[in-house]
MIDOSE-1310 file (N, C-alpha, C; in nm, 2 decimals, decimal comma, always signed):
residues 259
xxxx	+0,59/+0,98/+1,82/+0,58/+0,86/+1,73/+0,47/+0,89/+1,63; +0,52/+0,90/+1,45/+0,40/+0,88/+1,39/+0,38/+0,77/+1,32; +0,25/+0,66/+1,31/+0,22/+0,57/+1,28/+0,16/+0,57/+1,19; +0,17/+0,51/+1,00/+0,14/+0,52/+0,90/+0,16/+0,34/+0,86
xxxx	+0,04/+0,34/+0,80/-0,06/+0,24/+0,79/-0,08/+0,17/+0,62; -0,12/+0,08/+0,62/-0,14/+0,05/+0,46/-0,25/-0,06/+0,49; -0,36/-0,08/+0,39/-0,44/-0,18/+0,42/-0,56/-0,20/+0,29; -0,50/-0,30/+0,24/-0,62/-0,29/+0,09/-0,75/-0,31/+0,14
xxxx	-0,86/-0,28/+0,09/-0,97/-0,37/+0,23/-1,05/-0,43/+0,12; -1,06/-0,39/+0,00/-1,09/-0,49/-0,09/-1,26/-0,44/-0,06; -1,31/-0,32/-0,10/-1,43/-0,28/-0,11/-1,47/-0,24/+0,03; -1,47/-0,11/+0,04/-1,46/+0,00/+0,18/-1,62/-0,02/+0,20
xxxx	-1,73/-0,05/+0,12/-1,85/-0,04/+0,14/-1,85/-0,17/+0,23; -1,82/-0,24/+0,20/-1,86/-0,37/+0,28/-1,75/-0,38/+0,42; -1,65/-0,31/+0,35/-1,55/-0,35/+0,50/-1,54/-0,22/+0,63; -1,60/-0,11/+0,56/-1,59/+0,01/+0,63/-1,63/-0,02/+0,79
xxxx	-1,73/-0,12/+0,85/-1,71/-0,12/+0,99/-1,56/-0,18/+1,05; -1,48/-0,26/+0,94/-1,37/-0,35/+1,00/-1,27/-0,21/+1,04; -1,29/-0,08/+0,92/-1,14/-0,01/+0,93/-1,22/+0,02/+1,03; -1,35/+0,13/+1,08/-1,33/+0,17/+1,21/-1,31/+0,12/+1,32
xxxx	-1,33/-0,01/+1,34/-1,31/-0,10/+1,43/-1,14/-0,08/+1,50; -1,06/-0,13/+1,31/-0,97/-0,16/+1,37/-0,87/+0,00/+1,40; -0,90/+0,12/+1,33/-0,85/+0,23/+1,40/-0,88/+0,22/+1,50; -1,03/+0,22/+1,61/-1,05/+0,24/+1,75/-0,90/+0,18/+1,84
xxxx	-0,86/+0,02/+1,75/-0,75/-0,03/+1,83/-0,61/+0,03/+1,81; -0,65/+0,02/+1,72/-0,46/+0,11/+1,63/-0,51/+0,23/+1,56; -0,52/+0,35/+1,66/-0,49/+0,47/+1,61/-0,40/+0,58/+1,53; -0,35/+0,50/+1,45/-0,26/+0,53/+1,37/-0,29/+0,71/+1,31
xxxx	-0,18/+0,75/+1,27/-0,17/+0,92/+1,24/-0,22/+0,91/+1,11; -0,20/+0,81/+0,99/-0,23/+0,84/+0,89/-0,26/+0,68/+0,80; -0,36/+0,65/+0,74/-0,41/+0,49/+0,71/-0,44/+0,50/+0,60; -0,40/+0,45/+0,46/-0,40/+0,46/+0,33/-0,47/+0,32/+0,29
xxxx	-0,56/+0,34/+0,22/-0,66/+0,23/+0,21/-0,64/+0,19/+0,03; -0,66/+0,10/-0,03/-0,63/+0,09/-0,20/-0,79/-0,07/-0,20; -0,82/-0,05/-0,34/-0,92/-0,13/-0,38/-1,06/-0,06/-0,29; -1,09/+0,07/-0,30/-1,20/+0,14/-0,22/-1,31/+0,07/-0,28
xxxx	-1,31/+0,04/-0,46/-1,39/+0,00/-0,51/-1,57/+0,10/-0,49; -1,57/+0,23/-0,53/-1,63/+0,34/-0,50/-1,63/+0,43/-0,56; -1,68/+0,51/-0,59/-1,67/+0,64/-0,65/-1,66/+0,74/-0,52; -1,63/+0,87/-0,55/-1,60/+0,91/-0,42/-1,70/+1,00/-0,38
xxxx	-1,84/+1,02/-0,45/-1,95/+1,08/-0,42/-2,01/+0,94/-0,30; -1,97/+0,87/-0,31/-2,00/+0,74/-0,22/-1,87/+0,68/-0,07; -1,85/+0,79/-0,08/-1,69/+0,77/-0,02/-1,75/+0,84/+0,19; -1,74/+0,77/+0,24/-1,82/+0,79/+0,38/-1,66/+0,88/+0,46
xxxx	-1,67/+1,00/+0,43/-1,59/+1,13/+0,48/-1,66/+1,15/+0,59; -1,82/+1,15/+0,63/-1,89/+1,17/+0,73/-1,81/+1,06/+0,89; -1,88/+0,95/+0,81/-1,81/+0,83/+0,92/-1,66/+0,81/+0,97; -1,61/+0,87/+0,89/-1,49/+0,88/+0,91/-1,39/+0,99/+0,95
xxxx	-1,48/+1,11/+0,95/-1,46/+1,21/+1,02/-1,50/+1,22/+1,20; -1,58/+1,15/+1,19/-1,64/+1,13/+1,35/-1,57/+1,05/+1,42; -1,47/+0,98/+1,36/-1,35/+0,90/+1,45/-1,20/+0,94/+1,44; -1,22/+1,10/+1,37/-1,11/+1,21/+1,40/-1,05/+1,16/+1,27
xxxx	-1,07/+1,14/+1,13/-1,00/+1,15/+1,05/-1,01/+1,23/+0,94; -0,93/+1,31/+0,85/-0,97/+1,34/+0,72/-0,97/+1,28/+0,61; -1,01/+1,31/+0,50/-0,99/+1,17/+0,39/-0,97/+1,30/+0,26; -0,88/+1,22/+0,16/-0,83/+1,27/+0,08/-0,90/+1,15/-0,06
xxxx	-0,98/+1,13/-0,12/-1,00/+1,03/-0,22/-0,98/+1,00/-0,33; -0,93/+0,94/-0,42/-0,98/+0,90/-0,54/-1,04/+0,81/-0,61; -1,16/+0,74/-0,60/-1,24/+0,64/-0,60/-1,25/+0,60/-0,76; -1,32/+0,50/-0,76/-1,37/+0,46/-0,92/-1,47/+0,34/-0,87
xxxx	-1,60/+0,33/-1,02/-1,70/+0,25/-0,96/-1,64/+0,14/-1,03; -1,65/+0,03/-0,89/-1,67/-0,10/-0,92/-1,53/-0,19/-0,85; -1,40/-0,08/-0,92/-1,30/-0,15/-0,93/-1,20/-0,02/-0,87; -1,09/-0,08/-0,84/-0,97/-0,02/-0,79/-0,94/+0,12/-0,67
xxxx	-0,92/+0,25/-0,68/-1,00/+0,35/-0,54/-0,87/+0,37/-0,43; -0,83/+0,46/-0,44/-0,76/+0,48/-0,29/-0,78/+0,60/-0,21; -0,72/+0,57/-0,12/-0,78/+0,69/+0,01/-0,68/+0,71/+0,10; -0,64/+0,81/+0,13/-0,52/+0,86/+0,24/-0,63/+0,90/+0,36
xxxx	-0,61/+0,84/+0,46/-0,67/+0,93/+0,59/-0,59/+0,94/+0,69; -0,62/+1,07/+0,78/-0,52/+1,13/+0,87/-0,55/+1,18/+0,97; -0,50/+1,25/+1,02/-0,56/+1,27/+1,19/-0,53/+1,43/+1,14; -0,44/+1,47/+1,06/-0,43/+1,62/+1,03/-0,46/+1,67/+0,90
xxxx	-0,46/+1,77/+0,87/-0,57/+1,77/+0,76/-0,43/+1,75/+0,62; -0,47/+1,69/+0,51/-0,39/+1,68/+0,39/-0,39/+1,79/+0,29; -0,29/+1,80/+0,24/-0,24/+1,95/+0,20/-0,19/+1,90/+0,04; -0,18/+1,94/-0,08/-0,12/+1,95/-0,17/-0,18/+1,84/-0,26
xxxx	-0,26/+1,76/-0,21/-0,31/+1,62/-0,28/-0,33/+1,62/-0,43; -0,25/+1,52/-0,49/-0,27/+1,48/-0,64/-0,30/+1,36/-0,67; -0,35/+1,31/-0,81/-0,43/+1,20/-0,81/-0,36/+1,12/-0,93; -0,29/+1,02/-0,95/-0,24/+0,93/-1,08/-0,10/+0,96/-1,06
xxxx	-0,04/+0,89/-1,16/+0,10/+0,92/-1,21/+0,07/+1,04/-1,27; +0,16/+1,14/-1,26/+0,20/+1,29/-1,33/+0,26/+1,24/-1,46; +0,20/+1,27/-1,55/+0,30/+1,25/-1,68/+0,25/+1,08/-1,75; +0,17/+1,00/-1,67/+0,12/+0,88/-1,72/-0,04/+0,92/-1,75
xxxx	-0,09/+0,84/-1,87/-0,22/+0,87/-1,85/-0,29/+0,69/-1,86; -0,39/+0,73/-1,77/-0,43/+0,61/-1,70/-0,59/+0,65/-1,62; -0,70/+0,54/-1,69/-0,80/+0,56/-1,68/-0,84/+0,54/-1,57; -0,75/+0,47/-1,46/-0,77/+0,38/-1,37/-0,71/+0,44/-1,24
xxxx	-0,78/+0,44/-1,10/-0,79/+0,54/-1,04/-0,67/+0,39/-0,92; -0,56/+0,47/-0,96/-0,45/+0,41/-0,87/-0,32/+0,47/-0,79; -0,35/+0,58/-0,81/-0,24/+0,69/-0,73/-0,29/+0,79/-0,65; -0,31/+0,78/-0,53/-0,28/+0,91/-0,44/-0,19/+0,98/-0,38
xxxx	-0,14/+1,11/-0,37/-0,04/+1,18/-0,28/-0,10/+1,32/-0,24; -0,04/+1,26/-0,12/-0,09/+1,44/-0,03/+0,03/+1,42/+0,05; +0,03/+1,58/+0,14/+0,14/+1,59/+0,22/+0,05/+1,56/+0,34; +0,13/+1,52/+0,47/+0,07/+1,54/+0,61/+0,14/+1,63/+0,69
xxxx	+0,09/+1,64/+0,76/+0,18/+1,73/+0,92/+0,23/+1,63/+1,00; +0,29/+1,65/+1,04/+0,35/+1,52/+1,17/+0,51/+1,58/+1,27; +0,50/+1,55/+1,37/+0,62/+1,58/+1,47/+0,72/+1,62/+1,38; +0,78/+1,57/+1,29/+0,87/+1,54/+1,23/+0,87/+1,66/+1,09
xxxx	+0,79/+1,73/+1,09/+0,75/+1,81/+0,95/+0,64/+1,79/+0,87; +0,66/+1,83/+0,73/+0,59/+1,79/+0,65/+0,60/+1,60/+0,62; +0,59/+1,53/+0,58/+0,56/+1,41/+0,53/+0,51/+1,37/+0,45; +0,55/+1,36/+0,30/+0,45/+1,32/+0,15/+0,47/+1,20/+0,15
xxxx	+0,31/+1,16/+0,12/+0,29/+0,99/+0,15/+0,24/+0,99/+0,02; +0,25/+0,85/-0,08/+0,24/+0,82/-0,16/+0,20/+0,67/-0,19; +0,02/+0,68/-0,17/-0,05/+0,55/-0,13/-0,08/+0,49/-0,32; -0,05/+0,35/-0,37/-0,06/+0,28/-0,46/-0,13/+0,19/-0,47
xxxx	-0,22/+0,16/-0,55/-0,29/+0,02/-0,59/-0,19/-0,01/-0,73; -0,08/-0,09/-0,68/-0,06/-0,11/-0,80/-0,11/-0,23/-0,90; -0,10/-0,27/-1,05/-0,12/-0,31/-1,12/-0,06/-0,47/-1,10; -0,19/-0,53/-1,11/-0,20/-0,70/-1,09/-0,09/-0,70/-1,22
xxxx	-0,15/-0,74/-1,34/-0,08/-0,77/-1,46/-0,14/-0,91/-1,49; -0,20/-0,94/-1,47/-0,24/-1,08/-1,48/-0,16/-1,21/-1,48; -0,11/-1,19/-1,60/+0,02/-1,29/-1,61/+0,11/-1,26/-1,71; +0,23/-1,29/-1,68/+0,41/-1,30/-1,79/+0,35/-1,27/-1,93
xxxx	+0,34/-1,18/-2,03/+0,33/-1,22/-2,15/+0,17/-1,14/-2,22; +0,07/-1,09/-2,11/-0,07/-1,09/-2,12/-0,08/-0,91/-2,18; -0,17/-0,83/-2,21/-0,13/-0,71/-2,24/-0,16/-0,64/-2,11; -0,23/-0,70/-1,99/-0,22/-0,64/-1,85/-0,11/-0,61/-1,81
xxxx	-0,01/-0,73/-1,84/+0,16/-0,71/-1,77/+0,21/-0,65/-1,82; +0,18/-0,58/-1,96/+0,27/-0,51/-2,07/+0,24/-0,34/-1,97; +0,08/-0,32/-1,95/+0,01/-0,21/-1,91/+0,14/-0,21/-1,74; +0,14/-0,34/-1,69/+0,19/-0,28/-1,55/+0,34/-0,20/-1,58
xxxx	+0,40/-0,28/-1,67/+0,52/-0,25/-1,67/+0,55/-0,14/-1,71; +0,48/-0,08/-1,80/+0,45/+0,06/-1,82/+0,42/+0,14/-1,73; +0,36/+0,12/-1,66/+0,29/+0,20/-1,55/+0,40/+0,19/-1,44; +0,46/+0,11/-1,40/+0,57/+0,09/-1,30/+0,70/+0,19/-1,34
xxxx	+0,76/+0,20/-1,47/+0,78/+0,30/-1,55/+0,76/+0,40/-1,48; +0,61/+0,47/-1,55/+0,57/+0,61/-1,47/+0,57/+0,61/-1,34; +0,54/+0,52/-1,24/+0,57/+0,54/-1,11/+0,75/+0,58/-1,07; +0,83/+0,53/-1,11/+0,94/+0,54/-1,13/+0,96/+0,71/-1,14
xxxx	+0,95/+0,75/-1,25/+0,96/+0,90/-1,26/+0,89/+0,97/-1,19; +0,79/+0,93/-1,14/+0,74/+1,02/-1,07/+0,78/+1,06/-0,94; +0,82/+0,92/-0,87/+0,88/+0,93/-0,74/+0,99/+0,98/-0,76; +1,07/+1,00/-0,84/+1,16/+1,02/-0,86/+1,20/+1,21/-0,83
xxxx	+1,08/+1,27/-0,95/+1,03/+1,38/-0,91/+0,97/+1,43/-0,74; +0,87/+1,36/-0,73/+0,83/+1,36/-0,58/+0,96/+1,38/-0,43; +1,05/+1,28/-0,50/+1,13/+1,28/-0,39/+1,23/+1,40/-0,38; +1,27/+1,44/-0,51/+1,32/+1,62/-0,53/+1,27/+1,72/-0,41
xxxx	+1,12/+1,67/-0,44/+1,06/+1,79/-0,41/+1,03/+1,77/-0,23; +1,01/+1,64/-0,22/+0,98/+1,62/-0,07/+1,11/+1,51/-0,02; +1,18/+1,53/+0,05/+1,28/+1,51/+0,12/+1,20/+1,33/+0,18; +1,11/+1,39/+0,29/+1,05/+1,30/+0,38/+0,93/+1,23/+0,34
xxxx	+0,97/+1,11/+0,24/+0,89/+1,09/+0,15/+0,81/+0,91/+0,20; +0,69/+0,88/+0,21/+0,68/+0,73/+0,23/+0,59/+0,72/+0,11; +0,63/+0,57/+0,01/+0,54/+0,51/-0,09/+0,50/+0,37/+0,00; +0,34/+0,36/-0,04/+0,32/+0,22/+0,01/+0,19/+0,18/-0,05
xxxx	+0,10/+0,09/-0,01/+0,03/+0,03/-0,14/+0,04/-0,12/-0,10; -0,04/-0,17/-0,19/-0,03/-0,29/-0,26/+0,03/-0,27/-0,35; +0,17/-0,38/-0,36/+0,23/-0,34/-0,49/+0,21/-0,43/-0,59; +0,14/-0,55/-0,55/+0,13/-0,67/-0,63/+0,26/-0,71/-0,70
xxxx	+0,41/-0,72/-0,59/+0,49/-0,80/-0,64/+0,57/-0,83/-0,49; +0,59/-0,94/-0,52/+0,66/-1,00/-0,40/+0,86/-0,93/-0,42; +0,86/-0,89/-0,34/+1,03/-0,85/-0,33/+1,16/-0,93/-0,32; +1,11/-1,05/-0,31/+1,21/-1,18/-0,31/+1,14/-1,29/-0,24
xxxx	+1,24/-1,41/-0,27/+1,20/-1,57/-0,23/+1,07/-1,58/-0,09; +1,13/-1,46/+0,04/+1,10/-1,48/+0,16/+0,98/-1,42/+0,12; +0,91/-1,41/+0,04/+0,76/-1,32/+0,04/+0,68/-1,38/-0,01; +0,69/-1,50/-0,06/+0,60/-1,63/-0,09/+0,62/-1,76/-0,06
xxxx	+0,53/-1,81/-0,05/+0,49/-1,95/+0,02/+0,53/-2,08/-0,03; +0,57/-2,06/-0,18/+0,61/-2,13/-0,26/+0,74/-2,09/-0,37; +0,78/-2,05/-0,31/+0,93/-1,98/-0,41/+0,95/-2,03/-0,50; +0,98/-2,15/-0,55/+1,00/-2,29/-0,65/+0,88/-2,25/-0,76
xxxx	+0,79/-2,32/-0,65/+0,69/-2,35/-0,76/+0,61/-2,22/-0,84; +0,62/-2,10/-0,78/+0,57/-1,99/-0,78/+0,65/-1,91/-0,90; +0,81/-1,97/-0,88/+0,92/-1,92/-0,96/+0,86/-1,83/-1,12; +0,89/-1,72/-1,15/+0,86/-1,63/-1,30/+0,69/-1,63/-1,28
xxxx	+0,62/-1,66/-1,21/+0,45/-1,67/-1,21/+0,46/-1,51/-1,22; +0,32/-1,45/-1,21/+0,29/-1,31/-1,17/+0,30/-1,30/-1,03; +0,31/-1,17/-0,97/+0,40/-1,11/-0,89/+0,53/-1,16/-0,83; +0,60/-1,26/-0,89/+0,70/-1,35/-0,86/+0,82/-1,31/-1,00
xxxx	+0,77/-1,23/-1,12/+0,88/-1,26/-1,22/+0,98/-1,18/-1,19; +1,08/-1,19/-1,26/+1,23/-1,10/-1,25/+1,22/-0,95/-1,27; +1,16/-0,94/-1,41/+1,12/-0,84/-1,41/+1,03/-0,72/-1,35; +0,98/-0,79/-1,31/+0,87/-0,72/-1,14/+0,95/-0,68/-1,10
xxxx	+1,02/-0,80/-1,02/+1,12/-0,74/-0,88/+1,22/-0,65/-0,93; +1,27/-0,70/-1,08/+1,35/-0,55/-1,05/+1,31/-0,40/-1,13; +1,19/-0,39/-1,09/+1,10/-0,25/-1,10/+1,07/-0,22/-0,93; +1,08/-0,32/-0,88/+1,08/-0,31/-0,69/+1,19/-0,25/-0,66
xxxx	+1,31/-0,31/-0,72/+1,46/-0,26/-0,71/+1,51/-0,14/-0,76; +1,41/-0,11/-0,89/+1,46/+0,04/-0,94/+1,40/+0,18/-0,84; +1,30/+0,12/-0,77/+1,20/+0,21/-0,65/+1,27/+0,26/-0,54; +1,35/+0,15/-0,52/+1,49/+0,13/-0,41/+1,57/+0,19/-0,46
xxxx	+1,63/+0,19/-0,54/+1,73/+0,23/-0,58/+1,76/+0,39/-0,63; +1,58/+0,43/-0,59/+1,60/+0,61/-0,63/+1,62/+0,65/-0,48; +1,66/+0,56/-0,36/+1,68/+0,64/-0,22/+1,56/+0,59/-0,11; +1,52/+0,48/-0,18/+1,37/+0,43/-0,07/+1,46/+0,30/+0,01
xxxx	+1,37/+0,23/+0,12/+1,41/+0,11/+0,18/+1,29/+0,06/+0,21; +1,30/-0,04/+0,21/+1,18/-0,16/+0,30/+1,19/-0,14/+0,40; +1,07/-0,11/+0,50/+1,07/-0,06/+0,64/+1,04/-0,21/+0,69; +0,98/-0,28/+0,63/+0,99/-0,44/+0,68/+1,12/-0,49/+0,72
xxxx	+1,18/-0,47/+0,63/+1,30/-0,53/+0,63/+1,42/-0,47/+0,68; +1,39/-0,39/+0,74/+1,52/-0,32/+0,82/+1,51/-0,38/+0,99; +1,36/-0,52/+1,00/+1,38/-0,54/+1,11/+1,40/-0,69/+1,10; +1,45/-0,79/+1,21/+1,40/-0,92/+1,21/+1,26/-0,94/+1,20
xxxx	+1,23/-1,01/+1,15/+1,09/-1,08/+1,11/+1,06/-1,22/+1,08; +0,95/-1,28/+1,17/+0,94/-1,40/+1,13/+0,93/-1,45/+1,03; +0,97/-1,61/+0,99/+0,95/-1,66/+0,86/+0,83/-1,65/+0,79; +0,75/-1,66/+0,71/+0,64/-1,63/+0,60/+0,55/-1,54/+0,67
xxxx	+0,64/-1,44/+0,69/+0,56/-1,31/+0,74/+0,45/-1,26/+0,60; +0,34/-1,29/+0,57/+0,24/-1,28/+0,47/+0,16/-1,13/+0,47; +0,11/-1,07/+0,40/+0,06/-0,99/+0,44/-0,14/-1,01/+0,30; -0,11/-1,13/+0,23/-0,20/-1,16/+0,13/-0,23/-1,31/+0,16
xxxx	-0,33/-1,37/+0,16/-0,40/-1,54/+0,13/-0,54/-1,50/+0,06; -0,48/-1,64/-0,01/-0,59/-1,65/-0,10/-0,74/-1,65/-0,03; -0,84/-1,64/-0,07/-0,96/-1,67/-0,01/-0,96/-1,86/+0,00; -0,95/-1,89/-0,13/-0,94/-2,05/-0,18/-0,86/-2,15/-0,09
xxxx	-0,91/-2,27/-0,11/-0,80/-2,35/-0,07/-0,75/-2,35/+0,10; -0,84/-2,24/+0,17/-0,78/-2,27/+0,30/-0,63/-2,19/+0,30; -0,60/-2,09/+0,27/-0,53/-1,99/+0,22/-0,43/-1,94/+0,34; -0,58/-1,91/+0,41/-0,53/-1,79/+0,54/-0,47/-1,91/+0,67
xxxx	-0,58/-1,97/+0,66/-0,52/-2,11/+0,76/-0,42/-2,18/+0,74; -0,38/-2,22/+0,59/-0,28/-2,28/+0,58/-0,10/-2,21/+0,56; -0,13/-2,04/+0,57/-0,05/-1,92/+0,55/+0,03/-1,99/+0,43; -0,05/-2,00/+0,33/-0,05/-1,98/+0,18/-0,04/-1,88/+0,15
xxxx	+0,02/-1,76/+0,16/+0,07/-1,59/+0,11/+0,15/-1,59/+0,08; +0,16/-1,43/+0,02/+0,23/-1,31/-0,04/+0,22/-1,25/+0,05; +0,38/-1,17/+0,10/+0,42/-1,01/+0,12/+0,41/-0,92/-0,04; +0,25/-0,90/-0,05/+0,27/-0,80/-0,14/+0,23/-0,65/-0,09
xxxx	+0,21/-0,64/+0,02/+0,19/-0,47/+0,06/+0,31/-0,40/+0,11; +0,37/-0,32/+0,09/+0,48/-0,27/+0,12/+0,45/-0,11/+0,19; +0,55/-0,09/+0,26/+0,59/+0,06/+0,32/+0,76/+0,03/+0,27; +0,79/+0,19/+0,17/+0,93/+0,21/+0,16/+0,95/+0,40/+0,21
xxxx	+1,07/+0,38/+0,24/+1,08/+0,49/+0,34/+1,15/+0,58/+0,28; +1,21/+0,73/+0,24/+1,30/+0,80/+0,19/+1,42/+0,79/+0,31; +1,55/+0,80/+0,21/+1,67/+0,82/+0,34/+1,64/+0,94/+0,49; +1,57/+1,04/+0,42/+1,58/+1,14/+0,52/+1,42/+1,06/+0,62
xxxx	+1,38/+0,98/+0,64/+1,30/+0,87/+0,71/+1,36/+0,77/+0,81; +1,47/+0,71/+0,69/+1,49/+0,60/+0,76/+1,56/+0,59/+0,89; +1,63/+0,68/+0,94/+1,70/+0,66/+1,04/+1,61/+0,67/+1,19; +1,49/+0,76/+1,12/+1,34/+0,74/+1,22/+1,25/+0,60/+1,21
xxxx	+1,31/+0,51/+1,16/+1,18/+0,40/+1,17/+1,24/+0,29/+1,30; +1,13/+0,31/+1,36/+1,14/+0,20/+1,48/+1,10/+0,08/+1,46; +1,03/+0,03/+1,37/+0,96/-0,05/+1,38/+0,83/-0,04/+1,27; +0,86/-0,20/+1,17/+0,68/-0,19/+1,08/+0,67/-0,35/+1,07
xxxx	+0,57/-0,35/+1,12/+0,51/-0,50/+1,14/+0,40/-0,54/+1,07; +0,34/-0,63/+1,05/+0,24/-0,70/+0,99/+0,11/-0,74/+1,07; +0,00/-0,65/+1,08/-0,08/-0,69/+1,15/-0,20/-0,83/+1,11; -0,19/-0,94/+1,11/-0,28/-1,03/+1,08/-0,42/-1,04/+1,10
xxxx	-0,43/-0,96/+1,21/-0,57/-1,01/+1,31/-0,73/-0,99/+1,20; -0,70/-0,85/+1,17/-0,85/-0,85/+1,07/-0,83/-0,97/+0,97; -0,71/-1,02/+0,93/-0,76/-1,16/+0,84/-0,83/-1,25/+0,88; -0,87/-1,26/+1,00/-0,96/-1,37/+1,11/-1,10/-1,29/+1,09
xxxx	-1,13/-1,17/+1,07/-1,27/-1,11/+1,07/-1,35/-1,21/+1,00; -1,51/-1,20/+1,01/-1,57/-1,25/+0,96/-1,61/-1,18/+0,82; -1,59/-1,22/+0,66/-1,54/-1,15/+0,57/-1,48/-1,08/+0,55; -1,34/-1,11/+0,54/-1,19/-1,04/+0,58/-1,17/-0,99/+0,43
xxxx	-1,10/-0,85/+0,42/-1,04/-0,82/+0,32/-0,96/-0,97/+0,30; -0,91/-0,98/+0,17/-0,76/-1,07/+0,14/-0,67/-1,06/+0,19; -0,63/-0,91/+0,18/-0,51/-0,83/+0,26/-0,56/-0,80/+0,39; -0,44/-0,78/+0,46/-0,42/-0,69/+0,61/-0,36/-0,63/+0,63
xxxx	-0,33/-0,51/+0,71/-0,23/-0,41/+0,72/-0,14/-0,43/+0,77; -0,03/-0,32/+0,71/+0,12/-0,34/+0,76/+0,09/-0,19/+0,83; +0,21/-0,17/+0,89/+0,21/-0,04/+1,01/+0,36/-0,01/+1,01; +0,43/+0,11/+0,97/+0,51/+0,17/+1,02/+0,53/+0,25/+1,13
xxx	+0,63/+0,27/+1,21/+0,63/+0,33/+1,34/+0,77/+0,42/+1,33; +0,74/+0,57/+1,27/+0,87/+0,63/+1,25/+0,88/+0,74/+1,40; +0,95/+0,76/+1,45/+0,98/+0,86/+1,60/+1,07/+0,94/+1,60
């Protein structure tokens, strides 16, 4: 069984005891972290090597940062969209090892956009664009492919808490989702959703308002799988529990279980 992970932690300096904590419990093969908020001369490879992992990084100070970590060592690692240029440190890929072969994982922080209309959402849409072609490329080349991330868009009705009222907002508009659907549509699936799953399965609450308690979320973290994947996934579920920590990332991890 290899188990691959996704979990924004929303500043690794402050949260870094929660991830090792929560590996000690969920050992997972491979944990892709987004919002490091770091530079990667500040990037704790030490700490994180002493609980059997390696780290692959690409950090930035203040804002944004991702990190692939693994239990085997990462091979081929590249950093951004190929072919996009982009100041902003939001794409990693490396290959892993695993029962199964090779495995190119492809961990995203994707692009908030602020709102409908703003020049942030013009920047995402562009950027979703280059992700598009890239995977596109990527999946040529790697058969056994997983993209996952924050994608900062909900994939339909059942992924927000307010579907109505929420209706065209940001990570809710049409056009989002179907840049979700174009990602699908080059050979990927929702590993969520190939299972039953309870109703407002969330994987986002606001800090505000009583968010988490009142499971006021967004399903905006995703695991999508390549065909030559899917027929291996057992199971990817939503883990809630670090949302209860005492200063909890926003987000919490989702978990794939391919065999």
């Amino acid at each position: 069984m290899t188990k691959i992970a996704t979990w924004n932690v929303n500043s690794l300096s402050v949260r870094l005891p929660q991830v090792i904590d929560w590996l000690a419990t969920h050992p997972v093969d491979a944990l892709c972290l987004q919002e490091l908020k770091l530079t990667d001369d500040k990037f704790p490879h030490q700490a994180l090597s002493d609980v059997g992992y390696h780290s692959a990084v690409f950090g930035q100070k203040t804002y944004n940062g991702v990190a692939i970590l693994s239990r085997t060592v990462l091979n081929d690692v590249s950093k951004n969209i190929t072919g996009f240029a982009d100041e902003q440190s939001r794409v990693i890929s490396a290959t892993m090892t695993s029962e199964h072969g090779n495995v190119r994982i492809v961990n995203g922080y994707f692009v908030n956009g602020q709102e409908p209309g703003s020049e942030k959402f013009a920047y995402k849409l562009k950027w979703l664009d280059g992700l598009n072609a890239m995977l596109k490329s990527e999946l040529q080349a790697h058969a056994k492919l997983v993209l996952l991330g924050d994608f900062n868009i909900t994939a339909d009705d059942r992924d927000t808490y307010d579907p109505e009222g929420l209706r065209e907002t940001i990570h809710h508009t049409t056009v989002e989702r179907d840049h979700f659907k174009a990602l699908m549509a080059l050979g990927m699936t929702d590993a969520f959703r190939m299972f039953e799953q309870p109703e407002k399965s969330f994987s986002w609450w606001d800090y505000r308002e009583f968010g988490f308690r009142r499971n006021r979320g967004l399903r905006i973290d995703h695991i999508l799988v390549s065909e030559a994947l899917k027929s291996r996934v057992t199971g990817c579920v939503i883990d809630k529990t670090p949302r209860k920590n005492e200063r909890p990332s926003d987000h919490t991890p989702v978990i794939v279980d391919i065999a």
